[in-house]
C-alpha angles and dihedrals in degrees: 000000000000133000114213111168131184117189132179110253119205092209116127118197117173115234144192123232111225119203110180119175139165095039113137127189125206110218101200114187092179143001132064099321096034113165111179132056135190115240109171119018125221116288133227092282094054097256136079095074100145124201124187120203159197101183108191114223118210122191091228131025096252125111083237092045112132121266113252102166149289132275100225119199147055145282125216117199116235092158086300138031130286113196131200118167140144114236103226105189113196129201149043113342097005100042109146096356106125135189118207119221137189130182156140119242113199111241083253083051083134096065110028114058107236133181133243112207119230114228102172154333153200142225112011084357103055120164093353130176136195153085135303118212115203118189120187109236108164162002127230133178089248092033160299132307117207129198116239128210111177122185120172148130133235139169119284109234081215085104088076086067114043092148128083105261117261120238133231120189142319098224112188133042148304102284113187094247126045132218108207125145118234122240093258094051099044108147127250098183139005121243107177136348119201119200125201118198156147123158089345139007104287101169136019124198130156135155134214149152115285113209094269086062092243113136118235137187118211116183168316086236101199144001129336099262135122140017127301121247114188129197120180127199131224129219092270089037129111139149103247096178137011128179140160145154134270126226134182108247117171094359087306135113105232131161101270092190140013127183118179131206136219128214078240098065092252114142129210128195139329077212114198128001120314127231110205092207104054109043124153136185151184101258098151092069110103125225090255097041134092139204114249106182140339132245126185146131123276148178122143088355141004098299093192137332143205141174146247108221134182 
């Protein structure tokens, strides 16, 4: 006889809710981008027909509409399709995050919406779990596009950093204004950090997930100047280190230079100009440690500037 047991856990995780709407993926059996390919053909009994693919997923219905990622996998027919891929999502905040999905499509699947269950993910998405709405759009002559609405739930990562951030610098000088980040918005984990700059910095901005998971943007930190430089940052990827150089302009101390550094090796910048007399660095932030958000004083340009780290 089976036991099949259900008992109440007293675990707690925190999570994050994802809504994502207005994703569409093209399904191309033939032509120049084609994405799926037949492997087995049906057999004698009408099922068995086996289909391996690499769906692409836009962010609008449009041919020029923006990359989001590819649905990774294969579909087997059993008078009706059964469906197991791997979401790989590609580009800026989601790079390299996945949800996995599984589902049966009814052999009138086109023109009934139907649903894909999510069993797990990865990256910003770990251990994730949801539905998947498809909804059939169109026909082409090289395939079909369907409309996605995913909803799910996974575990917030905020649990690595259960303690406030700890602070290095400020390195500048005294700007009229200040950018500092109040107790109840400290940062967990960087998102984007948008440098304005000329000759020298003249604006900082950047957003991230405070340790409640919410997203926040802070700046820009200083004049209109300049042009922006954006970095954004993947799932496995954090600024470990910046550093960067003052200068007096207009009888002020401002940050002349910055350059950032990723756990990767990637560098960005130098922004700005550097003064080779007057360099500074974040040299509290341990090997293992990573920068999480910025504070600093402002006015014209960026007057000084420091780092959360945890």
């Amino acid at each position: 006889m089976a036991d099949m047991e259900v008992t109440p856990s007293g675990a707690l995780l925190e999570s994050n809710e994802l809504k994502f709407r207005n994703l569409f993926m093209r399904q191309l059996r033939k032509g120049p981008e084609v994405n799926q390919g037949e492997i087995l053909a049906n057999t004698a009994i009408g099922m068995g027909e086996t289909a391996v693919n690499n769906w692409a997923i836009y962010a609008g219905p449009k041919q020029d509409a923006k990359l989001v990622g590819r649905a990774k996998g294969m579909h087997i027919s059993a008078r009706g399709w059964c469906h197991s891929f791997s979401i790989v999502f590609e580009g800026e905040r989601f790079s390299g995050s996945t949800l996995q999905a599984m589902g049966v499509d009814s052999e009138d699947s086109d023109n009934i919406p139907s649903e894909w269950s999510i069993v797990g993910g990865t990256g910003e998405f770990q251990m994730a779990r949801g539905v998947i709405k498809r909804k059939f759009l169109e026909w082409t002559a090289d395939g079909k596009t369907q409309e996605l609405t995913i909803h799910a739930f996974c575990v917030s990562d905020m649990q690595s950093f259960p303690d406030p951030p700890k602070e290095d610098g400020p390195w500048g000088g005294n700007g009229s204004s200040k950018g500092y980040i109040e107790r109840g918005q400290l940062p967990a984990r960087l998102l984007s950090v948008t440098i304005h700059c000329g000759f020298i910095v003249d604006a900082l901005e950047f957003s991230y997930l405070d340790q409640a998971g919410q997203q926040r943007t802070f700046g820009p930190w200083g004049g209109s100047g300049g042009h922006k430089e954006t970095m954004t940052l993947g799932t496995s990827d954090f600024i470990t280190k910046i550093s960067g150089t003052t200068d007096e302009v207009d009888g002020r101390t401002v940050v002349s230079s910055l350059l950032i550094v990723t756990n990767n090796g990637k560098t960005y910048g130098p922004f700005g100009t550097e003064n080779a007399k007057k360099k500074f660095s974040s040299g509290k932030v341990p090997s293992n440690g990573r920068i999480t958000g910025f504070f600093g004083t402002y006015s014209k340009y960026l007057d000084s500037v420091g780092v959360y780290y945890a």
